[in-house]
ZAZA-498370 format. One record per atom (N, C-alpha, C): x, y, z; residue in three letters. Coordinates in Angstrom, 1 decimal, padded with zeros to 4 digits. Atoms other than C-alpha are relative to their C-alpha. Example, Ala and Ser with C-alpha at 12.3 -4.5 7.8 and 13.67 -1.06 7.14 Angstrom:
<node><east>000.9</east><north>-001.2</north><up>000.0</up><type>ALA</type></node>
<node><east>012.3</east><north>-004.5</north><up>007.8</up><type>ALA</type></node>
<node><east>000.9</east><north>001.2</north><up>000.0</up><type>ALA</type></node>
<node><east>-000.9</east><north>-001.1</north><up>000.0</up><type>SER</type></node>
<node><east>013.7</east><north>-001.1</north><up>007.1</up><type>SER</type></node>
<node><east>-000.8</east><north>001.1</north><up>000.8</up><type>SER</type></node>
//
This chain:
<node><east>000.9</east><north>000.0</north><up>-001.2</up><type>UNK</type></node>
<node><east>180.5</east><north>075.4</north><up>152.3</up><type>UNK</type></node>
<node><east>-000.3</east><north>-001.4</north><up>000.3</up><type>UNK</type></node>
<node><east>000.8</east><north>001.3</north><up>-000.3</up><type>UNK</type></node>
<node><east>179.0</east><north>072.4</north><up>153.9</up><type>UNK</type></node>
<node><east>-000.8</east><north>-000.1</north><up>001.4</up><type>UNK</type></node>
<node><east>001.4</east><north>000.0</north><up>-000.3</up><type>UNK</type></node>
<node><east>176.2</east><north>071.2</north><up>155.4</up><type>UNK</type></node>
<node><east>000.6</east><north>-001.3</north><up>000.9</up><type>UNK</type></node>
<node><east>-000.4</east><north>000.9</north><up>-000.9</up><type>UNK</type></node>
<node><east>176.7</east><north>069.0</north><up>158.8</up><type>UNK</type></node>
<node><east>-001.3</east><north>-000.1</north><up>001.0</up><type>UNK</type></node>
<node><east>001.2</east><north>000.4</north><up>-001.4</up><type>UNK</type></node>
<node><east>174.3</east><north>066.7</north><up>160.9</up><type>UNK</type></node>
<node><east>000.2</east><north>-001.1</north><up>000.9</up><type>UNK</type></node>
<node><east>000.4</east><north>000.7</north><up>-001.2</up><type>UNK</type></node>
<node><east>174.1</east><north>065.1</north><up>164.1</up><type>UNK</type></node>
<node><east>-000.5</east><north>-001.2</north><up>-000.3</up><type>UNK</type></node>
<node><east>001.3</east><north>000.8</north><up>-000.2</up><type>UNK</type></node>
<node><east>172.2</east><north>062.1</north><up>163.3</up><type>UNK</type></node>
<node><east>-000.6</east><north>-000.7</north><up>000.7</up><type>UNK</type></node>
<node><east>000.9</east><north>000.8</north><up>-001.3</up><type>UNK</type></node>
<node><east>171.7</east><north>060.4</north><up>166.4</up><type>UNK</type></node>
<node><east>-000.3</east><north>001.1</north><up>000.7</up><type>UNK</type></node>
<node><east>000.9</east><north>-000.9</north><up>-000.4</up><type>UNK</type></node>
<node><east>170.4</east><north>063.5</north><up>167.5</up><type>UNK</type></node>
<node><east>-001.4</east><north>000.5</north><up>-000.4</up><type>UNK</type></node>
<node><east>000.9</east><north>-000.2</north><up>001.1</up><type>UNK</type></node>
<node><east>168.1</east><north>063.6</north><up>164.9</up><type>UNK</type></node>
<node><east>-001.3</east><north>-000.9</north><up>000.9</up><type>UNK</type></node>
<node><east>001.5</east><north>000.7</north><up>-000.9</up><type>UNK</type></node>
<node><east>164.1</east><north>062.9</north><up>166.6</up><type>UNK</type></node>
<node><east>-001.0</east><north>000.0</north><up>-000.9</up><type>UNK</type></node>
<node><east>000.7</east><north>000.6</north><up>001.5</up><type>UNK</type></node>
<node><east>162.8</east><north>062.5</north><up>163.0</up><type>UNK</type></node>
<node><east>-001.2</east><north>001.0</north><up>000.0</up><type>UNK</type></node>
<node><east>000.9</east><north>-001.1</north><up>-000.2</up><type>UNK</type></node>
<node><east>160.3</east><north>065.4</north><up>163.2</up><type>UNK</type></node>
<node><east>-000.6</east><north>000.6</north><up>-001.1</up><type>UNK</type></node>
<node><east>000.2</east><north>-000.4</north><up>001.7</up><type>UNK</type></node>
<node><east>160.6</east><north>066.4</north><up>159.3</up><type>UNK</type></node>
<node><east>000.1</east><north>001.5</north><up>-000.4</up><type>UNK</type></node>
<node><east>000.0</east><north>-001.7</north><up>000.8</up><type>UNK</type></node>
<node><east>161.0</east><north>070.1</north><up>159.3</up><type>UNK</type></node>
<node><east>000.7</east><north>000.2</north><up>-000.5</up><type>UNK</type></node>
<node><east>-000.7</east><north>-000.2</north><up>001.4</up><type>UNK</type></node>
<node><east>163.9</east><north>069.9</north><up>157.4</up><type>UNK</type></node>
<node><east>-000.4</east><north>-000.9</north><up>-001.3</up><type>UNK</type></node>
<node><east>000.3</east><north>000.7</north><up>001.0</up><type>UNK</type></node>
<node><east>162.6</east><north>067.8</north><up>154.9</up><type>UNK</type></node>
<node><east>-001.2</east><north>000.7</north><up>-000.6</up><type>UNK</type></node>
<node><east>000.6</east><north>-000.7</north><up>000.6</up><type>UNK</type></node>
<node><east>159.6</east><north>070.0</north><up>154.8</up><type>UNK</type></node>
<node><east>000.4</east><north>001.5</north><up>-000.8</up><type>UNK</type></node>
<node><east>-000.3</east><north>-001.7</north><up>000.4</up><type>UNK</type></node>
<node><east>161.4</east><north>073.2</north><up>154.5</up><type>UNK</type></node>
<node><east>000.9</east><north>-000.4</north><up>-001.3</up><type>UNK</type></node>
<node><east>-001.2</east><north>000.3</north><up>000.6</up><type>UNK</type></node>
<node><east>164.7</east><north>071.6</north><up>152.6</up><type>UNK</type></node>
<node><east>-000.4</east><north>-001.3</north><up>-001.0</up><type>UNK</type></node>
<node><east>-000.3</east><north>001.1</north><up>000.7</up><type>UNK</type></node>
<node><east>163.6</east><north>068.6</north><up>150.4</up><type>UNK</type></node>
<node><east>000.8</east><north>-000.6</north><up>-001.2</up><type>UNK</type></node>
<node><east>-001.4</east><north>000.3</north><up>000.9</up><type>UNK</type></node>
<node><east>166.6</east><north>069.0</north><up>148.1</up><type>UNK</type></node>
<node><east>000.7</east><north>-000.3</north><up>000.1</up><type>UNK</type></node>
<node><east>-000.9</east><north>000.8</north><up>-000.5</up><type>UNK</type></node>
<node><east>168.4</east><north>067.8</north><up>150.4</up><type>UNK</type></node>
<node><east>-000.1</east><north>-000.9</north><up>000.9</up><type>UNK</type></node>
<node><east>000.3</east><north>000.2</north><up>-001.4</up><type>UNK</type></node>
<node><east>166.5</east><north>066.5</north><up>153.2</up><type>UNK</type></node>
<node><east>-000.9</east><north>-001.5</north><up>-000.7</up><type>UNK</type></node>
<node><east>001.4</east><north>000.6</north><up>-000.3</up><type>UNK</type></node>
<node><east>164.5</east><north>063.1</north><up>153.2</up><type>UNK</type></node>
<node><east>000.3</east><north>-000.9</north><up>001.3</up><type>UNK</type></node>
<node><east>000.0</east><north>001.0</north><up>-001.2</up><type>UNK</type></node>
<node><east>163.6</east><north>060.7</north><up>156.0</up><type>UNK</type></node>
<node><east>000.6</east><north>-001.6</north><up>-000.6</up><type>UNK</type></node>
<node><east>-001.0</east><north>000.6</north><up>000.1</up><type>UNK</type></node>
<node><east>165.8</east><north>058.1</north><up>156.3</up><type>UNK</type></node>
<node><east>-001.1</east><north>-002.0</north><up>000.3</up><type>UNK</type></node>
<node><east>000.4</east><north>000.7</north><up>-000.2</up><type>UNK</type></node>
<node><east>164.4</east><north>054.3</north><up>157.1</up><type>UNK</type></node>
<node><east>000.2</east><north>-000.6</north><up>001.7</up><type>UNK</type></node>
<node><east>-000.4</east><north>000.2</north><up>-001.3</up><type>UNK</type></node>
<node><east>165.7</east><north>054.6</north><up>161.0</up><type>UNK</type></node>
<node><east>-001.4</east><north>001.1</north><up>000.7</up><type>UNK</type></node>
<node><east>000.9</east><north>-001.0</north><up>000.0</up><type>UNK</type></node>
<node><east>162.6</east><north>057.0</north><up>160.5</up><type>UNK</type></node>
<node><east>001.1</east><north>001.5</north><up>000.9</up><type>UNK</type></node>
<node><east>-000.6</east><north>-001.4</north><up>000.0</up><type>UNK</type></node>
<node><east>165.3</east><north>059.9</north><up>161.1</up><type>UNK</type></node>
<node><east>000.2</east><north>000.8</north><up>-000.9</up><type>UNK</type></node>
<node><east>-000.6</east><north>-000.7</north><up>001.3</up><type>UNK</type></node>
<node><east>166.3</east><north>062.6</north><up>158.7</up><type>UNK</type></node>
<node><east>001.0</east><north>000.1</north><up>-000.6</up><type>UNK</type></node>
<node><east>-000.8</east><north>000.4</north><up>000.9</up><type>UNK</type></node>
<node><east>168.5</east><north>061.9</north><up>156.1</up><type>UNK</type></node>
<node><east>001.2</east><north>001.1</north><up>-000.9</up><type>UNK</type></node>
<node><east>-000.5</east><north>-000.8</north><up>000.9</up><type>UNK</type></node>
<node><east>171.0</east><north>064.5</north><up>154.5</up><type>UNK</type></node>
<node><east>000.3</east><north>-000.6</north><up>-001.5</up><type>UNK</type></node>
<node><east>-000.2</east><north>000.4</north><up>001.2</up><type>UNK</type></node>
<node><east>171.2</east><north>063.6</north><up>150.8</up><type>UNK</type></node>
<node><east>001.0</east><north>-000.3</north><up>-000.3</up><type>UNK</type></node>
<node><east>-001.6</east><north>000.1</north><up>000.0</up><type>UNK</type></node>
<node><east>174.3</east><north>062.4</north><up>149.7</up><type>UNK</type></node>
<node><east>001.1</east><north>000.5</north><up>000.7</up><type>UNK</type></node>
<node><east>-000.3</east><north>-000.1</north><up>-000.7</up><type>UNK</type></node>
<node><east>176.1</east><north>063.1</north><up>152.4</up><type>UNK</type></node>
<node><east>001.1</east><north>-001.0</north><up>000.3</up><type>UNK</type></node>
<node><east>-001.3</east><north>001.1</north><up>-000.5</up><type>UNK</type></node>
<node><east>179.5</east><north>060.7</north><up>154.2</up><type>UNK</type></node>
<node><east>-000.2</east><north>000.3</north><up>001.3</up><type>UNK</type></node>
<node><east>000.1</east><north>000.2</north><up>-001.8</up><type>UNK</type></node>
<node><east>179.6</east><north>059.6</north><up>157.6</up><type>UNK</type></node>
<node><east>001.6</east><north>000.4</north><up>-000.2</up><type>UNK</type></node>
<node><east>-001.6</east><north>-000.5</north><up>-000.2</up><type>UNK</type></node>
<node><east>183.2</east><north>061.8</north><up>158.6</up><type>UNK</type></node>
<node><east>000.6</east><north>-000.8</north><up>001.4</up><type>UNK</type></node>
<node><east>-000.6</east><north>000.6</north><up>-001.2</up><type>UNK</type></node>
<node><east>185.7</east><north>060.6</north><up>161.3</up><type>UNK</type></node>
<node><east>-000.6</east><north>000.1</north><up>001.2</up><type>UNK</type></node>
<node><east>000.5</east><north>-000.1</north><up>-001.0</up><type>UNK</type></node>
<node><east>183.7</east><north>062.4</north><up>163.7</up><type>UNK</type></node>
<node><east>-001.0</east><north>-000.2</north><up>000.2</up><type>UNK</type></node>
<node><east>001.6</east><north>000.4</north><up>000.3</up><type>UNK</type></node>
<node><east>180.5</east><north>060.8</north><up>163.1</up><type>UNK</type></node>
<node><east>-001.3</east><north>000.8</north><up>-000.2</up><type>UNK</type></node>
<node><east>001.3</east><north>-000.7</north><up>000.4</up><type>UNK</type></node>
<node><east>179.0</east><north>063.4</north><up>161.5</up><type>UNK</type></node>
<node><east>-000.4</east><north>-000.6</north><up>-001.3</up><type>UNK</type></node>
<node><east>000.5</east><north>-000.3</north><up>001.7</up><type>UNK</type></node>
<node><east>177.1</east><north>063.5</north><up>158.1</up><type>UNK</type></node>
<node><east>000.4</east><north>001.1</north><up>-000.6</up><type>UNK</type></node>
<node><east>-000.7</east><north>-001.2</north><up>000.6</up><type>UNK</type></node>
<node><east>178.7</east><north>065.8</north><up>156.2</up><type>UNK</type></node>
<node><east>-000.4</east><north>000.3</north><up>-001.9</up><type>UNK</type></node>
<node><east>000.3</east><north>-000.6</north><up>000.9</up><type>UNK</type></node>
<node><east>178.0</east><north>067.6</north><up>152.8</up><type>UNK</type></node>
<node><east>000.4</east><north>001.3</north><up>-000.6</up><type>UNK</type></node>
<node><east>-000.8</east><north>-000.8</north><up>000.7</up><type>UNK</type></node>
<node><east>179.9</east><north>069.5</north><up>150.5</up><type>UNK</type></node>
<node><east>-001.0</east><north>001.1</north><up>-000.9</up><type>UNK</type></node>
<node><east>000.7</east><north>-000.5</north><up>000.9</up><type>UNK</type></node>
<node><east>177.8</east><north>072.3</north><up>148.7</up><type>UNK</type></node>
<node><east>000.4</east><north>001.4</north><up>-000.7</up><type>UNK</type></node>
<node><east>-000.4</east><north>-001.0</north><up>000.3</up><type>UNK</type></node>
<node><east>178.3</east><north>075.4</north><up>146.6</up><type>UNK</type></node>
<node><east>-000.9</east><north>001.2</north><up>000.7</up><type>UNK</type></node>
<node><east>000.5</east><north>-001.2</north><up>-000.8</up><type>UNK</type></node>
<node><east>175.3</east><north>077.4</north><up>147.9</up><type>UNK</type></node>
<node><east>-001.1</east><north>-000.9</north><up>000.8</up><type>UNK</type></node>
<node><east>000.7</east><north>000.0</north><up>-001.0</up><type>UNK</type></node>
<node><east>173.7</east><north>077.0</north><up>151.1</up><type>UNK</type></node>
<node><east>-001.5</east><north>-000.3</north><up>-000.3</up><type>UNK</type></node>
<node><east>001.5</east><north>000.1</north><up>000.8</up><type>UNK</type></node>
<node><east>170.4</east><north>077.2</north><up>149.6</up><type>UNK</type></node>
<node><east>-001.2</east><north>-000.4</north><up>001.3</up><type>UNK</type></node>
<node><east>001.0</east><north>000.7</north><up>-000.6</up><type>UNK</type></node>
<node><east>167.4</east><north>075.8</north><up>151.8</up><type>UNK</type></node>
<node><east>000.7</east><north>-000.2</north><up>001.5</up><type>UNK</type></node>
<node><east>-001.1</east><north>000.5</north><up>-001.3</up><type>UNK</type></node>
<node><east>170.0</east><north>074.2</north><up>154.6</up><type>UNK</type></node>
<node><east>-000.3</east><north>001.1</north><up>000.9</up><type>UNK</type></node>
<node><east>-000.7</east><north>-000.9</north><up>-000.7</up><type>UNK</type></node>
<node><east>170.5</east><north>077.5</north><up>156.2</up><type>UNK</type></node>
<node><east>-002.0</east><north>000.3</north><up>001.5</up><type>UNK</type></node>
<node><east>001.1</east><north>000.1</north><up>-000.4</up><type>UNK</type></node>
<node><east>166.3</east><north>077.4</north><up>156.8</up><type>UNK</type></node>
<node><east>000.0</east><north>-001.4</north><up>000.4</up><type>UNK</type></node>
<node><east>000.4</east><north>001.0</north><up>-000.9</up><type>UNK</type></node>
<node><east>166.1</east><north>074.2</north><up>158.0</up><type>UNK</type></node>
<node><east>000.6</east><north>-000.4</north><up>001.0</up><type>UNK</type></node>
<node><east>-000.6</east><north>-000.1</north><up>-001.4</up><type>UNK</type></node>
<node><east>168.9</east><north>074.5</north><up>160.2</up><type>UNK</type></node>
<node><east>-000.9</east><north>000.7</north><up>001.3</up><type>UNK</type></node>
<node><east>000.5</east><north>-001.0</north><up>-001.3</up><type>UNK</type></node>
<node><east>167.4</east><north>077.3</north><up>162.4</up><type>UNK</type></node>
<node><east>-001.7</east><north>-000.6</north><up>000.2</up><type>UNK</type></node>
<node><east>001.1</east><north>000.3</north><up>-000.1</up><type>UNK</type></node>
<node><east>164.0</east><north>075.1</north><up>161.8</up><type>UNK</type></node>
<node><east>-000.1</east><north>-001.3</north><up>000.9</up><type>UNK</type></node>
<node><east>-000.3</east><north>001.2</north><up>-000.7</up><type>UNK</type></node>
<node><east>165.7</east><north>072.0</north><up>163.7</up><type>UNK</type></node>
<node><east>-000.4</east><north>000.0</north><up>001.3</up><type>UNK</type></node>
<node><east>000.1</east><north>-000.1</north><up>-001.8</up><type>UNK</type></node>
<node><east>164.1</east><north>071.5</north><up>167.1</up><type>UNK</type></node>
<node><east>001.0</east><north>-000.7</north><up>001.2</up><type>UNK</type></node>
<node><east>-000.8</east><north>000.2</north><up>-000.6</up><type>UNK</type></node>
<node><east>166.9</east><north>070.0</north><up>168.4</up><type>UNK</type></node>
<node><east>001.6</east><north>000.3</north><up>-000.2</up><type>UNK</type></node>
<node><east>-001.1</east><north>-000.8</north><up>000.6</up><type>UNK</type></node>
<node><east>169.6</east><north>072.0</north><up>166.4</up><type>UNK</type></node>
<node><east>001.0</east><north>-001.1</north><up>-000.1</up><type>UNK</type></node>
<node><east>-001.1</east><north>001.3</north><up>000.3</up><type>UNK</type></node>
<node><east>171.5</east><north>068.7</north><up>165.2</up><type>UNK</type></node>
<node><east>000.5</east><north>000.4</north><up>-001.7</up><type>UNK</type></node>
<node><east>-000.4</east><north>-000.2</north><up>001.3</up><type>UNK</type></node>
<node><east>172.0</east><north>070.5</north><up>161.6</up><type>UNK</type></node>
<node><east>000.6</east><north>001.6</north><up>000.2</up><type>UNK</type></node>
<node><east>-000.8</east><north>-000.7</north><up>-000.2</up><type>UNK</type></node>
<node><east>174.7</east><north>072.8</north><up>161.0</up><type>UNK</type></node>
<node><east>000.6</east><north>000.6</north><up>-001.8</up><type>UNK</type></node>
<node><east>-000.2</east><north>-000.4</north><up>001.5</up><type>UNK</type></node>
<node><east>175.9</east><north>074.9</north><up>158.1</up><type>UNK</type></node>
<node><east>001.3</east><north>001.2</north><up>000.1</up><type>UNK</type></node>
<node><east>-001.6</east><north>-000.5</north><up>-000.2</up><type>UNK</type></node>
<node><east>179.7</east><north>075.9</north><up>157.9</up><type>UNK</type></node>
<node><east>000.0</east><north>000.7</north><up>-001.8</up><type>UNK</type></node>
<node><east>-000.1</east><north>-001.3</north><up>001.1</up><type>UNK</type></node>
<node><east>180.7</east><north>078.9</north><up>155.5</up><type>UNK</type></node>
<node><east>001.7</east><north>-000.9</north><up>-000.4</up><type>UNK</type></node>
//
């Protein structure tokens, strides 16, 4: 599975960080940061994970739906 974000979509808000902090912190662009994560070809953030865990709640907590969670 993996875990994909937007980050220049990102309006630094923290709800994933409150809901998800296992993978989530604020970044120093004061945006939200996916945790180990790679910038991919398509300028996303991207994240490789076994289980969904938290992600799946702070996607649907994103007020600008810039986090995404592929099966």
């Amino acid at each position: 599975m993996k875990v994909v974000q937007e980050h220049e979509k990102c309006i630094g808000c923290g709800s994933c960080v409150a809901i998800c902090s296992k993978y989530w912190e604020m970044s120093d662009n004061e945006k939200a940061k996916l945790i180990g994560s790679k910038l991919s070809s398509n300028g996303k953030y991207e994240l490789e994970v076994q289980e969904v865990g938290c992600n799946k709640d702070a996607a649907e907590a994103c007020p600008v739906q810039c986090i995404y969670v592929n099966a």
